[in-house]
C-alpha positions in Angstrom: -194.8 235.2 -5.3 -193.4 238.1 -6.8 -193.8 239.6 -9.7 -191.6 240.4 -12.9 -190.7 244.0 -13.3 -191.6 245.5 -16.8 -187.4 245.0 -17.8 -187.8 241.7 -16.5 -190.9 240.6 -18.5 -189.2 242.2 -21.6 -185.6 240.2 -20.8 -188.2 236.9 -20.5 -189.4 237.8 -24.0 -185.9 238.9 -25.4 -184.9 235.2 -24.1 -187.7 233.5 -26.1 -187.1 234.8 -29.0 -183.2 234.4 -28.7 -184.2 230.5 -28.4 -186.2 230.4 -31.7 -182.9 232.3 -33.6 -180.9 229.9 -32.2 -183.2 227.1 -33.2 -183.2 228.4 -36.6 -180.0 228.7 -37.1 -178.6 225.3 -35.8 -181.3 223.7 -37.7 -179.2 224.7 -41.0 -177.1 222.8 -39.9 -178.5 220.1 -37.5 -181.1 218.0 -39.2 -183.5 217.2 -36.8 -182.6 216.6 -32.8 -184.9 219.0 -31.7 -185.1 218.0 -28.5 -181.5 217.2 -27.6 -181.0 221.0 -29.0 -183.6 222.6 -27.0 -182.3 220.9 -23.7 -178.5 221.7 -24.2 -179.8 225.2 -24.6 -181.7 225.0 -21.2 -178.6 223.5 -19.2 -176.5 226.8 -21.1 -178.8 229.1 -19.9 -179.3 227.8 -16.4 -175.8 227.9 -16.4 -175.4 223.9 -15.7 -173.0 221.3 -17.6 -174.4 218.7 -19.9 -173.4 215.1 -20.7 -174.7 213.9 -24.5 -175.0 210.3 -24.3 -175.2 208.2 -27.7 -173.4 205.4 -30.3 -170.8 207.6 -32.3 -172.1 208.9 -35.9 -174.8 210.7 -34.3 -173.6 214.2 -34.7 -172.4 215.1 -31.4 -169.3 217.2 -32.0 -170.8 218.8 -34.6 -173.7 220.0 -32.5 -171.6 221.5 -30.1 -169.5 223.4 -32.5 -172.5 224.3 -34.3 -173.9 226.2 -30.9 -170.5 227.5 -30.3 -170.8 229.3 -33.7 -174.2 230.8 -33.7 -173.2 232.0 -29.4 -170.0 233.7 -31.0 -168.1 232.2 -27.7 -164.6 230.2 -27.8 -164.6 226.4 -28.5 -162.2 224.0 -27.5 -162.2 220.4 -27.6 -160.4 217.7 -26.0 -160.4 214.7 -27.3 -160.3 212.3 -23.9 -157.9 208.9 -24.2 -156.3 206.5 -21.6 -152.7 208.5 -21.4 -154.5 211.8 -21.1 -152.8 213.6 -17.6 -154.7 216.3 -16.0 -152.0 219.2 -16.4 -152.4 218.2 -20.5 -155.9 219.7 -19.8 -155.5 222.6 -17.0 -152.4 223.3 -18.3 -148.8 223.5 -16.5 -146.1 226.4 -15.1 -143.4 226.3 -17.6 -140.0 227.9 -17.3 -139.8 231.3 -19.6 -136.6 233.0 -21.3 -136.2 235.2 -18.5 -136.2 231.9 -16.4 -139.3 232.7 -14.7 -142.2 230.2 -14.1 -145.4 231.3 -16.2 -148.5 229.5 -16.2 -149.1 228.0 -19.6 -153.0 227.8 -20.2 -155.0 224.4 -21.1 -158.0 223.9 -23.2 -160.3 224.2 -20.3 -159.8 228.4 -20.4 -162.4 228.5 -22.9 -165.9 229.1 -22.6 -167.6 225.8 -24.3 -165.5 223.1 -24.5 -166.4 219.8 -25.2 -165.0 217.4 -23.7 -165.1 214.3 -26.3 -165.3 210.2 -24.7 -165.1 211.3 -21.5 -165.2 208.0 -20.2 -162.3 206.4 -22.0 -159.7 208.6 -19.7 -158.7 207.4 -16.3 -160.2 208.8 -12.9 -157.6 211.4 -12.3 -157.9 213.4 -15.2 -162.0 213.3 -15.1 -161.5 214.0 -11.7 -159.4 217.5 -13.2 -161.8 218.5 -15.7 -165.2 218.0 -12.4 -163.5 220.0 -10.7 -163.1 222.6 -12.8 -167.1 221.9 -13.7 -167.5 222.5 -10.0 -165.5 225.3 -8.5 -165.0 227.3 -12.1 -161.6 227.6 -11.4 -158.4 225.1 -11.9 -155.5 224.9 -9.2 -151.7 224.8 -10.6 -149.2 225.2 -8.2 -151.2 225.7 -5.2 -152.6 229.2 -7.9 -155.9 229.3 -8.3 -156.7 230.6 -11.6 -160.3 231.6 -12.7 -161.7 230.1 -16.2 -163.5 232.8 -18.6 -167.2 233.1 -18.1 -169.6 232.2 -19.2 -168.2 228.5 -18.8 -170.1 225.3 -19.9 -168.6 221.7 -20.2 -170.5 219.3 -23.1 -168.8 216.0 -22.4 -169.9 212.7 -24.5 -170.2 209.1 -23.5 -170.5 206.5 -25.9 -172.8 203.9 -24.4 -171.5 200.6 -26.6 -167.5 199.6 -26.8 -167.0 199.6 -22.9 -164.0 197.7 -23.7 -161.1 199.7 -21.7 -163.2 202.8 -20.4 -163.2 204.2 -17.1 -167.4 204.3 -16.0 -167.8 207.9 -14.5 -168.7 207.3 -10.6 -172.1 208.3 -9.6 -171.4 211.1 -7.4 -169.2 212.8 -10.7 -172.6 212.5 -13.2 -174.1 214.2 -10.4 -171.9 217.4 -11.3 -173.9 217.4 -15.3 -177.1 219.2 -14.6 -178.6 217.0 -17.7 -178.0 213.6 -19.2 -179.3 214.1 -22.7 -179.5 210.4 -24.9 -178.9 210.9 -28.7 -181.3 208.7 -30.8 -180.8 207.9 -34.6 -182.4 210.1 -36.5 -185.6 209.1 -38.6 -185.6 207.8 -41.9 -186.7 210.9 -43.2 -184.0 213.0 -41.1 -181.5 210.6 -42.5 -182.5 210.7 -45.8 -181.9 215.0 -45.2 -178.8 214.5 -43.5 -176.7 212.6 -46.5 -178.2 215.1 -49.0 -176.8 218.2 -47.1 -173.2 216.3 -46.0 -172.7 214.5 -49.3 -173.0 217.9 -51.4 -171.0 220.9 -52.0 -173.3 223.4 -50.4 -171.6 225.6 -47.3 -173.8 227.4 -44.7 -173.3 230.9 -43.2 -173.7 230.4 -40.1 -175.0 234.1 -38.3 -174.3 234.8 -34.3 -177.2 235.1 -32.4 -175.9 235.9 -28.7 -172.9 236.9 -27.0 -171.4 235.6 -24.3 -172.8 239.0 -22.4 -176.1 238.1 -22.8 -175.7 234.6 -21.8 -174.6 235.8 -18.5 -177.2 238.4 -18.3 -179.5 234.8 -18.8 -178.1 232.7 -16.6 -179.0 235.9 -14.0 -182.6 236.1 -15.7 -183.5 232.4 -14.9 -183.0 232.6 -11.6 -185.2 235.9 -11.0 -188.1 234.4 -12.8 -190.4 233.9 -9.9 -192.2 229.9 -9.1 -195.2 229.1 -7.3 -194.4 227.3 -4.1 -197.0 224.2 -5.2 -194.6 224.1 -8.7 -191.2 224.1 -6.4 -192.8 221.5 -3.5 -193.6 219.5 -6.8 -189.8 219.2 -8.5 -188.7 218.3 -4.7 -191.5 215.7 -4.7 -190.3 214.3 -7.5 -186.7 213.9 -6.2 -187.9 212.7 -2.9 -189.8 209.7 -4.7 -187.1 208.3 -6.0 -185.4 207.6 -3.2 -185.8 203.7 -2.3 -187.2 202.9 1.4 -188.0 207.1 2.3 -191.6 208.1 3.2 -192.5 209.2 -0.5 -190.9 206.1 -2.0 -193.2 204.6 -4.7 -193.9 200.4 -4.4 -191.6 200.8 -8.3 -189.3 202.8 -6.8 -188.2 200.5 -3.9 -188.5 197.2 -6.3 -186.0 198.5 -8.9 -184.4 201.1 -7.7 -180.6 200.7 -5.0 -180.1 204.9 -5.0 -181.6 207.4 -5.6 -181.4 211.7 -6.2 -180.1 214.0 -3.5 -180.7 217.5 -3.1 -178.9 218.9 -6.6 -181.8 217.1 -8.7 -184.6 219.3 -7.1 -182.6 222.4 -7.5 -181.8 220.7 -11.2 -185.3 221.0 -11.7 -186.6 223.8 -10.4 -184.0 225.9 -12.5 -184.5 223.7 -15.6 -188.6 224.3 -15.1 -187.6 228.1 -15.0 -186.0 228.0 -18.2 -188.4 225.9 -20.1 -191.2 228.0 -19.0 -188.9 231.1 -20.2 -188.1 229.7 -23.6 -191.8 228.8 -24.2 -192.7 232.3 -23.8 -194.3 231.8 -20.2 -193.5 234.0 -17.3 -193.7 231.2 -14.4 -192.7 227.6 -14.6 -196.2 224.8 -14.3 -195.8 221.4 -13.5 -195.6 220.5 -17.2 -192.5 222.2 -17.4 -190.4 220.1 -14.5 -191.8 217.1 -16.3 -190.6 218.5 -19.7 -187.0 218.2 -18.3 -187.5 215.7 -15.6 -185.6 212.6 -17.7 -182.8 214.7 -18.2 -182.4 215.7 -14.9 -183.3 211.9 -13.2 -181.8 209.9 -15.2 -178.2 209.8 -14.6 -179.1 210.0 -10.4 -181.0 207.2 -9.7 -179.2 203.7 -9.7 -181.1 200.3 -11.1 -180.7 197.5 -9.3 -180.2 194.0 -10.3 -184.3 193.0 -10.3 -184.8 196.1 -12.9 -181.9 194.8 -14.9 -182.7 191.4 -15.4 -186.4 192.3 -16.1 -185.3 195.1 -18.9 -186.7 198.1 -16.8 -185.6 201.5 -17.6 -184.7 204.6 -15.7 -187.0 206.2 -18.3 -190.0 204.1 -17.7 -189.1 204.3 -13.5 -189.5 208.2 -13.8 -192.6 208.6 -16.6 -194.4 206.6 -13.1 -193.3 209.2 -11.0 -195.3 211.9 -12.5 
């Protein structure tokens, strides 16, 4: 295992600390949702896309322009609907004065954009904005043109009012590297939350990185070094949930049709990097894949009928695994 040069263990500390500002600083805004902050923070810096799952009211958009503010990046968001056509989103060669085509930039060249309902717009424009998730790039024309860096896609799903929405296929949620559900907030949190919206106060909101150092990150996370028994542990975890393979579990091959491939261990070995970062350790343990283990699971393995009809969740499928 290697070790972390003096820079490096200084960048892991400069990272840690970057976390806590950025905590801080949502949190004036952001009543509660620790959690769901601390993993859309992980996927950012492990430079991975995230999906926010949750009923609407839950403060969604607002988190993600909240983050956008205190990263000083660019924000953009689309609001996904039914006659939404992918060039409305990569954007379109136009004709010019001097009768010239020019390529007319989308919302995607931005650097977090969130893409709002994604499920309520048909296959072919979801299918523009994974592919840009994907490659980084959008193709116009047969041009490929490159999207600013660094680049990181929130999209949102509302879970209830699947009345006229286009489900996102399973091999498309394997493009998020988390699926991150939104709860309701406590009564307390609640309570918090209509004090500071129903009032006139305004919050200063300060920056806290730029999109330099994100980059600089993204490259950190993936230096920080892993014991081989941690990394042959996140791939265990994977293999398990794959129904009627050697590591199978008995709950496993009852409820589940599908399981993870390959992108879920590499998922959470980079996740388990990052948590172990922002914690202020210099390797990843076990108890940091578990930490983001749901996020990473939950959206790649597929319930059957049995685990529907008897009210078992993916949550409760993976908390067995460990």
């Amino acid at each position: 295992m290697s070790v972390l040069y003096k820079s490096e263990v200084e960048a892991v500390d400069a990272m840690a600390q970057s976390y806590a500002g950025l905590k801080s600083e949502i949190a004036k805004v952001i009543v509660g949702q620790e959690d769901v902050v601390k993993a859309v923070i992980i996927s950012l810096f492990s430079n991975g896309h995230s999906l926010l799952v949750g009923v609407p009211g839950l403060a969604k958009t607002l988190l993600v322009s909240t983050i956008a503010d205190v990263l000083d990046l660019d924000f953009k968001r689309i609001q996904f609907t039914p006659d939404l056509m992918p060039s409305d989103i990569t954007g379109s060669e136009i004709l010019d004065e001097s009768r010239h085509f020019k390529f007319n930039k989308g919302p995607l060249f931005t650097n977090i954009l969130l893409a709002d309902e994604i499920n309520r717009t048909p296959p072919k424009t979801q299918a523009a904005l994974l592919e840009a998730m994907q490659e980084r790039a959008v193709t116009v024309s047969g041009v490929r043109h490159s999207l600013p860096k660094p680049f990181f896609v929130l999209a949102t799903q509302n879970p209830i009012e699947q009345e006229g929405t286009y489900p996102l296929p399973e091999a498309q949620l394997d493009r998020f590297m988390f699926n991150i559900p939104l709860d309701y907030p406590s009564y307390e949190e609640e309570v918090d939350v209509v004090k500071n919206t129903t009032s006139d106060e305004q919050y200063v909101l300060k920056n806290v990185l730029t999109g330099e150092q994100i980059l600089a990150f993204q490259t950190l996370v993936r230096k920080i070094p892993i014991a081989d028994n941690v990394l042959e542990y996140a791939v265990t975890l994977a293999s398990k949930t794959r129904p009627n393979t050697a590591m199978a579990t008995q709950e496993v091959n009852n409820y589940i049709s599908w399981g993870a491939g390959p992108r879920a261990s590499q998922y959470l070995v980079l996740g388990a990097k990052c948590h172990a970062a922002i914690s202020g350790k210099y390797s990843p343990d076990k108890e940091d894949v578990q930490a983001i283990a749901n996020y990473v699971l939950r959206h790649r393995i597929v319930r059957n009928y049995k685990a529907e009809a008897e009210g078992i969740t993916e949550e409760q499928i993976i908390r067995k695994l460990f």
